[in-house]
Jmol script that loads the backbone (N, CA, C; Angstrom):
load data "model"
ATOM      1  N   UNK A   1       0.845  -1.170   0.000  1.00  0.00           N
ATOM      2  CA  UNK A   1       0.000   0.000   0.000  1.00  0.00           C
ATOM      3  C   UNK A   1       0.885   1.227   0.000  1.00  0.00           C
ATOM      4  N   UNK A   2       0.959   2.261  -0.970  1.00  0.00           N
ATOM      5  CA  UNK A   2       1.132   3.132  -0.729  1.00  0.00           C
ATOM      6  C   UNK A   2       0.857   4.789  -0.035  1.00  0.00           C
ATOM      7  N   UNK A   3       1.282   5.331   0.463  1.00  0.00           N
ATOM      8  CA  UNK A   3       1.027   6.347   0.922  1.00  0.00           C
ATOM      9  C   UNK A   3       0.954   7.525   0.185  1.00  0.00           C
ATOM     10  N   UNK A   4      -0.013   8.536   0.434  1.00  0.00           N
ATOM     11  CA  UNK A   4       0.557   9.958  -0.162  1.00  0.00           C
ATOM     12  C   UNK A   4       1.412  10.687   0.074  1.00  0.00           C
ATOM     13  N   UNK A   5       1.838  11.471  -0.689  1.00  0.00           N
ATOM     14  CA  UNK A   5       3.207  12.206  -0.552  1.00  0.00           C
ATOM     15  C   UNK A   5       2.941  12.870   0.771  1.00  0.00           C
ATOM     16  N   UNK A   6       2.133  13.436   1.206  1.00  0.00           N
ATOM     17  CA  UNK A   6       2.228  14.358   2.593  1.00  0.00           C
ATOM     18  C   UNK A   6       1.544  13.771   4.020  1.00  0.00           C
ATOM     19  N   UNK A   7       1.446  12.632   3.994  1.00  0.00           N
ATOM     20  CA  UNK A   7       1.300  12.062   4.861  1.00  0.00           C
ATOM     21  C   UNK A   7       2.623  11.462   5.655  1.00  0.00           C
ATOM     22  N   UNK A   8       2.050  11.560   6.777  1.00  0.00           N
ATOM     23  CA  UNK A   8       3.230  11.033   7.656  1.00  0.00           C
ATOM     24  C   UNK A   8       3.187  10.050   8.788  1.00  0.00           C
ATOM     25  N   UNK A   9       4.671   9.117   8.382  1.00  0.00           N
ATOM     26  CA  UNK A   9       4.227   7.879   9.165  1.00  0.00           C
ATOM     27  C   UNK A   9       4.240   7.894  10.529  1.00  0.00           C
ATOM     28  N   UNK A  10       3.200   7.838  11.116  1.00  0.00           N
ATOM     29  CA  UNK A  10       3.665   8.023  12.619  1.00  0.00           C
ATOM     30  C   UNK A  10       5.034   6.862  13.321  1.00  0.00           C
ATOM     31  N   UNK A  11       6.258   7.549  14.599  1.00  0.00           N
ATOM     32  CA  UNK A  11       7.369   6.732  14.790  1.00  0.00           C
ATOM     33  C   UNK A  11       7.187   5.384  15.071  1.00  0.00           C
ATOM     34  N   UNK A  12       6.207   4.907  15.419  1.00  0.00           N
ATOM     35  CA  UNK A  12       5.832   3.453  16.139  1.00  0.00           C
ATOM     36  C   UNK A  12       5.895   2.788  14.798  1.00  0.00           C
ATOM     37  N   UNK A  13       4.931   3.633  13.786  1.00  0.00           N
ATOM     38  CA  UNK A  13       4.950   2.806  12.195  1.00  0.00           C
ATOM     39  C   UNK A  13       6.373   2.487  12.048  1.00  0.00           C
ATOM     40  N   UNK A  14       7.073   3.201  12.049  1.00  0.00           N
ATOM     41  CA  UNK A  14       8.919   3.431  11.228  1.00  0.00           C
ATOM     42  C   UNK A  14       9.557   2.425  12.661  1.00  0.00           C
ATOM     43  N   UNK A  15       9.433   2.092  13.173  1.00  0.00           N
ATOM     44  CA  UNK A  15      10.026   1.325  14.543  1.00  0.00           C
ATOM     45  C   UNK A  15       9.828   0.003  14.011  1.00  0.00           C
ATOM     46  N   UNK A  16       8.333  -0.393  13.488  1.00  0.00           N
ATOM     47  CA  UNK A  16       7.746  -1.784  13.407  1.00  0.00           C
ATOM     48  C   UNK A  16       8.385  -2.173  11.992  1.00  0.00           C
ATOM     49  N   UNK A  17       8.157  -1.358  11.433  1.00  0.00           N
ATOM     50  CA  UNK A  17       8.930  -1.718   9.958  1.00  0.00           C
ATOM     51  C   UNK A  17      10.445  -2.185   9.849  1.00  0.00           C
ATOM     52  N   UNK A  18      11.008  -0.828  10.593  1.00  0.00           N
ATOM     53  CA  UNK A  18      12.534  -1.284  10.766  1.00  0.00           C
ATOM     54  C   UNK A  18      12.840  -2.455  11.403  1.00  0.00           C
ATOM     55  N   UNK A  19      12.258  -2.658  12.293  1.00  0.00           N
ATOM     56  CA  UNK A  19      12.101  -4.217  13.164  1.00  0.00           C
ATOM     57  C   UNK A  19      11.992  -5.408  12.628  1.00  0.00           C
ATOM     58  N   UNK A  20      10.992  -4.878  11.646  1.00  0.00           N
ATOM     59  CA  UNK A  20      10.666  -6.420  10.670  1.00  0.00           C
ATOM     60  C   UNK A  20      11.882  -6.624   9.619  1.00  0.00           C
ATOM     61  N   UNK A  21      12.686  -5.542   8.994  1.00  0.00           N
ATOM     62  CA  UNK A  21      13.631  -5.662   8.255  1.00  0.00           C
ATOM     63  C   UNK A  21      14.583  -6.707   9.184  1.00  0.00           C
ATOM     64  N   UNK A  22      15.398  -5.949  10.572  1.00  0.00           N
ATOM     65  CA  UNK A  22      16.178  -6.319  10.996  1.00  0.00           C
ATOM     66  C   UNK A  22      16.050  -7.523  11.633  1.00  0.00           C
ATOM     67  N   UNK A  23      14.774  -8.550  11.843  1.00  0.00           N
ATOM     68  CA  UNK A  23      14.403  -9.520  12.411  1.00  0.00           C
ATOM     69  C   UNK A  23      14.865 -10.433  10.987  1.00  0.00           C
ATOM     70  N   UNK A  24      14.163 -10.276   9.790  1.00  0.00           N
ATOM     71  CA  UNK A  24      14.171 -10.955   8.698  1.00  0.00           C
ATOM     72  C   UNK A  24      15.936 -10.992   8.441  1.00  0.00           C
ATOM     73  N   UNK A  25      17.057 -10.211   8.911  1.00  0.00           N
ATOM     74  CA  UNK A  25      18.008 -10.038   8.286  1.00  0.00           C
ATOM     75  C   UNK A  25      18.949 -11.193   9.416  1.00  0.00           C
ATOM     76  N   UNK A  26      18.879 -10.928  10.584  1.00  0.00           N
ATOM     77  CA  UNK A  26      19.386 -11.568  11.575  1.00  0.00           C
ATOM     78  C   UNK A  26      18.942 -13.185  11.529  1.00  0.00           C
ATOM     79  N   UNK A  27      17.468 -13.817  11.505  1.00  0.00           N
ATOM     80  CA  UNK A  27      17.398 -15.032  11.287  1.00  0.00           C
ATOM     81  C   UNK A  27      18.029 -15.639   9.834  1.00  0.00           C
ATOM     82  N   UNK A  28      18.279 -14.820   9.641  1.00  0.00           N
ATOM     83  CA  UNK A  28      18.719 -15.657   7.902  1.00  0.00           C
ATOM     84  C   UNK A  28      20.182 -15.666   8.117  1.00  0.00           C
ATOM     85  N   UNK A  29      20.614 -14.816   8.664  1.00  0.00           N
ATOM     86  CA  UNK A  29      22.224 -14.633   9.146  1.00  0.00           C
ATOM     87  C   UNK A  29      22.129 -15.875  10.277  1.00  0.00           C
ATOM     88  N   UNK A  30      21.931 -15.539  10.884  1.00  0.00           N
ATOM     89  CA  UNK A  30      21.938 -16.599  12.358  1.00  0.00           C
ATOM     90  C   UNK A  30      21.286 -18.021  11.797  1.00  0.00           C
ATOM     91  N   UNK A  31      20.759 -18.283  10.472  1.00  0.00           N
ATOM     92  CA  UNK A  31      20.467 -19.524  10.377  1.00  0.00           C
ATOM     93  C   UNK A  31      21.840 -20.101   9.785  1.00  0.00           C
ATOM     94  N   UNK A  32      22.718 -19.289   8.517  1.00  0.00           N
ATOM     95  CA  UNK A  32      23.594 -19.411   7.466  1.00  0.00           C
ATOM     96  C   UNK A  32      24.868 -19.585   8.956  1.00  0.00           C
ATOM     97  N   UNK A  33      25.200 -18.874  10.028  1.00  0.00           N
ATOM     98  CA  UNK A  33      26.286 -18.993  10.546  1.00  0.00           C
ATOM     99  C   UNK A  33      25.911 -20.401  11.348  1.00  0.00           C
ATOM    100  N   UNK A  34      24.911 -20.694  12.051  1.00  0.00           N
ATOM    101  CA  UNK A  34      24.361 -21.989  12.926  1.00  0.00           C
ATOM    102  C   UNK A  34      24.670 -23.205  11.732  1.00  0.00           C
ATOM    103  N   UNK A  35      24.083 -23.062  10.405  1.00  0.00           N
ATOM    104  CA  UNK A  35      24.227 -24.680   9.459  1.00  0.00           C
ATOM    105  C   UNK A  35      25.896 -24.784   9.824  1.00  0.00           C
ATOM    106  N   UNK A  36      26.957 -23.776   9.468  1.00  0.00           N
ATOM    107  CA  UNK A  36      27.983 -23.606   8.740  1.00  0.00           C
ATOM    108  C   UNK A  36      28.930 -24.317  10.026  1.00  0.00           C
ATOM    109  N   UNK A  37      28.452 -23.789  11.646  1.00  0.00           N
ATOM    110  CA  UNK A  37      29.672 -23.925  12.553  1.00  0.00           C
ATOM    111  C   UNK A  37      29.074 -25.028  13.015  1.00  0.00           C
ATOM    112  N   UNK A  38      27.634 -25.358  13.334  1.00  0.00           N
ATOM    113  CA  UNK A  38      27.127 -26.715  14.322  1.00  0.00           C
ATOM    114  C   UNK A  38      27.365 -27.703  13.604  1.00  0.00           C
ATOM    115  N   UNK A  39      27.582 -27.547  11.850  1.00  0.00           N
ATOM    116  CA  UNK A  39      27.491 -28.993  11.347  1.00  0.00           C
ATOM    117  C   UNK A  39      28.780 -29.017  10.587  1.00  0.00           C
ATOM    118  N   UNK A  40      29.659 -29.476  10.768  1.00  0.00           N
ATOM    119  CA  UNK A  40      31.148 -29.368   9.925  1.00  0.00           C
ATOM    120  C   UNK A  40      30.970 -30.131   8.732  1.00  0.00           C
ATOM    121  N   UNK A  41      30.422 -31.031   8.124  1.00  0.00           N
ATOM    122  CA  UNK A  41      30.021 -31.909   7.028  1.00  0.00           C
ATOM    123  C   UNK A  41      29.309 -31.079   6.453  1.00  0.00           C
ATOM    124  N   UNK A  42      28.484 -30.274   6.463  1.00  0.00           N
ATOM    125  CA  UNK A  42      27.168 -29.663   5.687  1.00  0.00           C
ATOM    126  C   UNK A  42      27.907 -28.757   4.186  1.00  0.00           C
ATOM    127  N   UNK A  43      27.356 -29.396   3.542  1.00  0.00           N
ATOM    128  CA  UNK A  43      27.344 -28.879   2.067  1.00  0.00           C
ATOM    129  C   UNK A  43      28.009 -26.650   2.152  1.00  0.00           C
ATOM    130  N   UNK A  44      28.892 -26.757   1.476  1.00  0.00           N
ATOM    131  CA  UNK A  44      29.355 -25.192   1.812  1.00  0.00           C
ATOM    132  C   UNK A  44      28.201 -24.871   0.529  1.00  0.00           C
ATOM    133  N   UNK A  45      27.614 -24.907   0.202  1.00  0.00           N
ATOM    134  CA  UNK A  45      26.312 -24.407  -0.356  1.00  0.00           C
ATOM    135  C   UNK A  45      25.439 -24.240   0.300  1.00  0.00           C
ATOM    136  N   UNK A  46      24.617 -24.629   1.671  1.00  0.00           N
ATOM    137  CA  UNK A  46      23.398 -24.085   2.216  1.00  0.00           C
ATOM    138  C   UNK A  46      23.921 -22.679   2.681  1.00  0.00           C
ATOM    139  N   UNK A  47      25.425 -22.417   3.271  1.00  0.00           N
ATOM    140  CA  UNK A  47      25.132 -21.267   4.435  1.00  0.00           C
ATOM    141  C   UNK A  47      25.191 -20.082   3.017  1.00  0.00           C
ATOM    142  N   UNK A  48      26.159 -20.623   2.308  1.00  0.00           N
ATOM    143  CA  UNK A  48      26.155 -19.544   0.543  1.00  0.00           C
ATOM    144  C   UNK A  48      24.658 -19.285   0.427  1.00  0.00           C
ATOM    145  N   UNK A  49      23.706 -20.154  -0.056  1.00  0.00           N
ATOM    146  CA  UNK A  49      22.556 -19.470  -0.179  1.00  0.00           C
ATOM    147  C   UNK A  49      21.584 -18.860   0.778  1.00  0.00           C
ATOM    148  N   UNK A  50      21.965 -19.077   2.061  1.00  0.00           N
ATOM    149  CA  UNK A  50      21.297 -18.416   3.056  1.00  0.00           C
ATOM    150  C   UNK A  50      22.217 -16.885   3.316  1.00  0.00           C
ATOM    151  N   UNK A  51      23.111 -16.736   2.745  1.00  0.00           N
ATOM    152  CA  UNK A  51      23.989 -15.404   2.860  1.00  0.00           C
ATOM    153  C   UNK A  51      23.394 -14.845   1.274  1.00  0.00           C
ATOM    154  N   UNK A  52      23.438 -15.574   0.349  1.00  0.00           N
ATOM    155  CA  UNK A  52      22.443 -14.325  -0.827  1.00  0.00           C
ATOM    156  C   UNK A  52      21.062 -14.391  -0.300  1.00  0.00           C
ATOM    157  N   UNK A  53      20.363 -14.924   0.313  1.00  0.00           N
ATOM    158  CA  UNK A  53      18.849 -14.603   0.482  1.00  0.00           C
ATOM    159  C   UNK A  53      19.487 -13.387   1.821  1.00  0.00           C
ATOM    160  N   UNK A  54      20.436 -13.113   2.665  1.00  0.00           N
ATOM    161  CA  UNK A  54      20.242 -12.162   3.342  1.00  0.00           C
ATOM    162  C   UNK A  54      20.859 -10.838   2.913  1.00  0.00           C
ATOM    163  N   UNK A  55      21.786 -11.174   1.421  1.00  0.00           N
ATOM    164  CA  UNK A  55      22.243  -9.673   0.676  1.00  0.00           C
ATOM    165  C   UNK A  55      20.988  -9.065  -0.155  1.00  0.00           C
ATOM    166  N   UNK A  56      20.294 -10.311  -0.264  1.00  0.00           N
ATOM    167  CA  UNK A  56      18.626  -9.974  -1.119  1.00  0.00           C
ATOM    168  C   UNK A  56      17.853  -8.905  -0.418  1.00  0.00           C
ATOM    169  N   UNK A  57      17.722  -9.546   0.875  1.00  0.00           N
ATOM    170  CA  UNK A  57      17.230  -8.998   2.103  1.00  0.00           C
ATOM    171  C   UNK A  57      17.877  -7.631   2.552  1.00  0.00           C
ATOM    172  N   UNK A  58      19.023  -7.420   2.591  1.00  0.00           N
ATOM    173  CA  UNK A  58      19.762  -6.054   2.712  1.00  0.00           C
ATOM    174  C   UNK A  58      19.254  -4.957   1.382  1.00  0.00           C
ATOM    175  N   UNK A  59      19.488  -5.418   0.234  1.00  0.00           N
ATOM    176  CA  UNK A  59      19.216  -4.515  -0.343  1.00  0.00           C
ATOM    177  C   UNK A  59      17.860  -4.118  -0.251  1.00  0.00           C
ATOM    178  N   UNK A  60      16.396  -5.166  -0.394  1.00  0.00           N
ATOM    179  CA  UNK A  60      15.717  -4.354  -0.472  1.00  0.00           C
ATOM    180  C   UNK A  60      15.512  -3.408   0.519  1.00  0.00           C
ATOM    181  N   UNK A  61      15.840  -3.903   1.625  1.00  0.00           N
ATOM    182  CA  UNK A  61      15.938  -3.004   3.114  1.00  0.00           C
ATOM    183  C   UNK A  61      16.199  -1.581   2.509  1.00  0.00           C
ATOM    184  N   UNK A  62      17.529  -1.701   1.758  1.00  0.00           N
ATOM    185  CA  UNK A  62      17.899  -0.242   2.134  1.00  0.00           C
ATOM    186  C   UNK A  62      17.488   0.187   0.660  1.00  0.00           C
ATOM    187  N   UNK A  63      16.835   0.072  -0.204  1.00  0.00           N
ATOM    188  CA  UNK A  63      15.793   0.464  -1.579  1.00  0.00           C
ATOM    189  C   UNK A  63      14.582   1.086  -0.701  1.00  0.00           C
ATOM    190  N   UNK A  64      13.745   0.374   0.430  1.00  0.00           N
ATOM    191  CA  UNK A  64      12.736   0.246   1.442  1.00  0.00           C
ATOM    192  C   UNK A  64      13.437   1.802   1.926  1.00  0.00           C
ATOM    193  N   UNK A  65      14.144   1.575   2.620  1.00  0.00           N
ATOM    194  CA  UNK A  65      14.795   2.702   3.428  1.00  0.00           C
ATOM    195  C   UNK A  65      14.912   3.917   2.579  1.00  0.00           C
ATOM    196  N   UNK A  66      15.920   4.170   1.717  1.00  0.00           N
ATOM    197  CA  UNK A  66      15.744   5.535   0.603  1.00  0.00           C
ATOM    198  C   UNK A  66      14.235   5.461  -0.038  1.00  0.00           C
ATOM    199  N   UNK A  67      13.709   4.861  -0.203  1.00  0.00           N
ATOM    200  CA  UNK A  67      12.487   5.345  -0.914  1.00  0.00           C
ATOM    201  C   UNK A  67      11.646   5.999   0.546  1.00  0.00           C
ATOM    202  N   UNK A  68      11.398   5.767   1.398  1.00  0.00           N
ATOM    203  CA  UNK A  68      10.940   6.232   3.124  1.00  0.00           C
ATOM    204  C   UNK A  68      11.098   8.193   2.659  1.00  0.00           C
ATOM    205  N   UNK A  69      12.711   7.781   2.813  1.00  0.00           N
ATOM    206  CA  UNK A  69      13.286   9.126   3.263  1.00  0.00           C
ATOM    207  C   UNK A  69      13.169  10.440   2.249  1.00  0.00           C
ATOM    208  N   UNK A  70      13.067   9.619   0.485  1.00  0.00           N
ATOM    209  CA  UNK A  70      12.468  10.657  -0.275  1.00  0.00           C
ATOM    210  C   UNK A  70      11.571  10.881  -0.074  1.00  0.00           C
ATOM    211  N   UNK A  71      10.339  10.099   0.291  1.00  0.00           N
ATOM    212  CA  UNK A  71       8.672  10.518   0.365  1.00  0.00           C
ATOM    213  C   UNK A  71       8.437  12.126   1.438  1.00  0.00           C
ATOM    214  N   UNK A  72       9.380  11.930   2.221  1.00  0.00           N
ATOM    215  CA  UNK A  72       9.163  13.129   3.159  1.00  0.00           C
ATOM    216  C   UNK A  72       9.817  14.617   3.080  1.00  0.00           C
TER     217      UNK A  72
END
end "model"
wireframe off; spacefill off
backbone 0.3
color backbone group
């Protein structure tokens, strides 16, 4: 959903959002470092693709983030 240009997000909105970025960024990190050190056999391909699903995750974050900061 988008917003109109002169509306404004109240801080609790911009808190919950940022939250959900940084929750989504940390379990995907914390899953890719947990396969990589708890299991010494494990394929060096799972924690690789759990580290591009969290550069995926970074960028749109911060696409998410500059598009925020132009609207206002």
């Amino acid at each position: 959903m988008t917003r109109p240009a002169g509306e404004v997000v109240p801080p609790e909105v911009r808190r919950a959002q940022t939250g959900t970025w940084v929750g989504l960024l940390l379990i995907t990190v914390g899953t890719a470092f947990g396969a990589f050190f708890v299991d010494a056999d494990v394929d060096p391909l799972v924690p690789g693709l759990f580290a591009v699903v969290a550069a995926v995750e970074v960028w749109l974050a911060l696409r998410w983030w500059r598009s925020r900061r132009r609207r206002r």
